[in-house]
N, C-alpha and C positions, 0 to 999 in steps of 0.2 A: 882399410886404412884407419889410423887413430890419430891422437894426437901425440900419444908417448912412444912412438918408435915401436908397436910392438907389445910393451906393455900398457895396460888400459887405466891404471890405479894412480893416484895423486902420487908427486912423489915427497915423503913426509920429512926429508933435508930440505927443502925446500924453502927458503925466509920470504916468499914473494907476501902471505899473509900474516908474517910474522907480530904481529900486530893487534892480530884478531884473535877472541878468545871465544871458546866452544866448550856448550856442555857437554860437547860427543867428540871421540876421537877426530882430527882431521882431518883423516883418511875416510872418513864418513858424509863429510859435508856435504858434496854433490848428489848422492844419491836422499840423502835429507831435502834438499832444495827442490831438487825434479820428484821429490813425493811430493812437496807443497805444491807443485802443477798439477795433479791430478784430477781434482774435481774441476777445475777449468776443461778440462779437456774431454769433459762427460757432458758438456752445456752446446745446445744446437745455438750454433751465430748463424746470423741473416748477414747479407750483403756483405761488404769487404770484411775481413779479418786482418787487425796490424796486430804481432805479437812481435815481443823484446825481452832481448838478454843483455847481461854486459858482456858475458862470452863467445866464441864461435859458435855454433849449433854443427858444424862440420870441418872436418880436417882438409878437405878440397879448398874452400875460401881462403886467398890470400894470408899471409900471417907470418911472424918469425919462427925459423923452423931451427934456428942453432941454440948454443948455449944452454943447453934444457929449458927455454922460455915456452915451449910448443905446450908441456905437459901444463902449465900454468896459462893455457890461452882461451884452452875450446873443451866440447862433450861433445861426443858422436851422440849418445844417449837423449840429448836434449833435439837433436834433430828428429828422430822420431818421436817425440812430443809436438815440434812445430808441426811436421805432415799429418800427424792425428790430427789436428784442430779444422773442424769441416764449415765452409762457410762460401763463397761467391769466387771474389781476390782476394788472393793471399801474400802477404807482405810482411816478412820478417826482418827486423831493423835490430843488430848486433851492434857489440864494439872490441877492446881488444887488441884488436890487430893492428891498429896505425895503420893503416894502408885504404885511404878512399877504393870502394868498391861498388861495384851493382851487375847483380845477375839474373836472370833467370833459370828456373830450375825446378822439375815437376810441377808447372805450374804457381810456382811462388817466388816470389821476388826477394832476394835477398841483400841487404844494403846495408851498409858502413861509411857512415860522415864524419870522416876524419879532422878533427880544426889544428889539430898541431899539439904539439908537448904541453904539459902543465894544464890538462885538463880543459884542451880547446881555450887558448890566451889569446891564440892568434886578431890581432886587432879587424875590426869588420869583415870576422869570418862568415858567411855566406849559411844560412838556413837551408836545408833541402825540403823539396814537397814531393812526400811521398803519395798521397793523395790528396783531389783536387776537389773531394765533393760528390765527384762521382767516377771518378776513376781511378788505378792507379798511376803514378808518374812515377817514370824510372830514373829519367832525367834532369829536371829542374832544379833551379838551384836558384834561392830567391836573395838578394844581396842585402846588405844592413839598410838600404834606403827603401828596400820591399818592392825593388820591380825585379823579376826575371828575367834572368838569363841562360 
């Protein structure tokens, strides 16, 4: 499963980045991006590991799947960069997709803190604790006055 139906390549009709200028074809960006992961992903971590995208790292996670938005959302590619990364817990924190999530999965936890349109506006939208210091939390969600619930 991918994210483009099938085909795996950006698709270059596309105005989602219309905006953004590159010295490299756009059809090229992602696999640029997931080279700059590289040498991260050659470094021994101790105790928990949080790594982050703005994109999905999988086509399984929740997400919008019409309108050609899916090709503009996620990389299969970049999920196997998060399962390389070797360390204790593992905790992979996305975004993208509008849709509050939390899973587990091969041993890593995967989460999206949704606060709402316009770039999380939402008035005393609620912080999540992924970890606590010494664990992970998959659950918690700490409100604008800082107690948990």
């Amino acid at each position: 499963a991918d994210f483009g139906g099938g085909d795996p390549f950006p698709d270059d009709t596309s105005t989602t980045d219309q905006h953004c200028r590159w010295s490299i074809p756009s059809s090229q960006i992602w696999r640029y991006m997931l080279r700059l992961n590289r040498s991260h992903l050659e470094l021994p971590y101790h105790g928990t590991v949080v790594s982050c995208s703005h994109f999905l790292p999988k086509s399984q996670l929740p997400h919008a799947k019409h309108s050609g938005l899916a090709k503009t959302t996620g990389c299969e590619a970049l999920d196997e960069q998060v399962r390389a990364l070797k360390g204790g817990q593992r905790v992979h924190v996305y975004g993208h997709s509008r849709q509050e999530h939390s899973e587990w999965d091969g041993g890593i936890l995967y989460v999206n803190h949704y606060h709402g349109e316009d770039g999380g506006r939402k008035a005393n939208a609620p912080l999540k604790c992924i970890y606590d210091g010494q664990k992970v939390m998959q659950n918690a969600v700490v409100g604008s006055d800082g107690t948990s619930g």
